[in-house]
N, C-alpha and C positions, 0 to 999 in steps of 0.2 A: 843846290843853291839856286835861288831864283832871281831874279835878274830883270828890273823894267825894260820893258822896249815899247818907245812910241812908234805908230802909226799912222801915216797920211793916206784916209779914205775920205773918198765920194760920200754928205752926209745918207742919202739914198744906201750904201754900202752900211754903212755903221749902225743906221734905223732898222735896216733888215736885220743885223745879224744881234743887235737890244732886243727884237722881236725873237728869234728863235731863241735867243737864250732862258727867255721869257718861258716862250712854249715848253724847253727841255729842261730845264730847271740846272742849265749849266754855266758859268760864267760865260764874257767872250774872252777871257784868257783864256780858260778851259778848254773851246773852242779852238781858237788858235793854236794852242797845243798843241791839239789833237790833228790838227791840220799837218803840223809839221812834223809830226810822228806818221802820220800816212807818208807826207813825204820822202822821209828819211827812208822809211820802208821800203817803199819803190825804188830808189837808188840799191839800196842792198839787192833786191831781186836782179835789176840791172846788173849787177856788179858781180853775181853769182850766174855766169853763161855757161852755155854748156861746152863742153870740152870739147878740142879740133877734134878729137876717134868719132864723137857720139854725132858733132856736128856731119863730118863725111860719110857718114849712116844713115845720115834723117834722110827721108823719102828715096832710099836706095828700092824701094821692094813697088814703088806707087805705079808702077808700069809692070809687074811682075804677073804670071801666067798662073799665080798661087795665089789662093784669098784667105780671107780672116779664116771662111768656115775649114778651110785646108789644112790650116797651121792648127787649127781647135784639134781638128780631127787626127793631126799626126800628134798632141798632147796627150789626148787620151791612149791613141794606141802605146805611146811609149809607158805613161805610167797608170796606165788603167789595166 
């Protein structure tokens, strides 16, 4: 269901955004939209954190006397 919503912009704000619609051949609802589905998006990613185990892991190794090429090299010897 769609649904009007006004907007109070700066005319400067509103002439830009006539112009790129212009340019992309997409409304400034469309626009707008789009904008608040990027939003919405980012909130989900937020909202998706990592879990306290994985959290008390990260960079447990970043001072460690072992490097990437080490951990390569014991992968292969295990399954190669």
């Amino acid at each position: 269901m769609n649904t009007k919503l006004t907007l109070r912009l700066d005319d400067h704000l509103i002439e830009s955004a006539k112009e790129y619609s212009a340019k992309t051949g997409k409304s400034v609802s469309k626009i707008v939209s789009d904008f608040f589905v990027i939003i919405k998006n980012e909130k989900l990613k937020k909202s998706c954190s990592i879990t306290p185990t994985v959290q008390s892991l990260k960079g447990v190794l970043k001072y460690s006397e072992f490097s990437e090429k080490d951990y390569k090299n014991y992968l292969e010897e295990k399954y190669l």
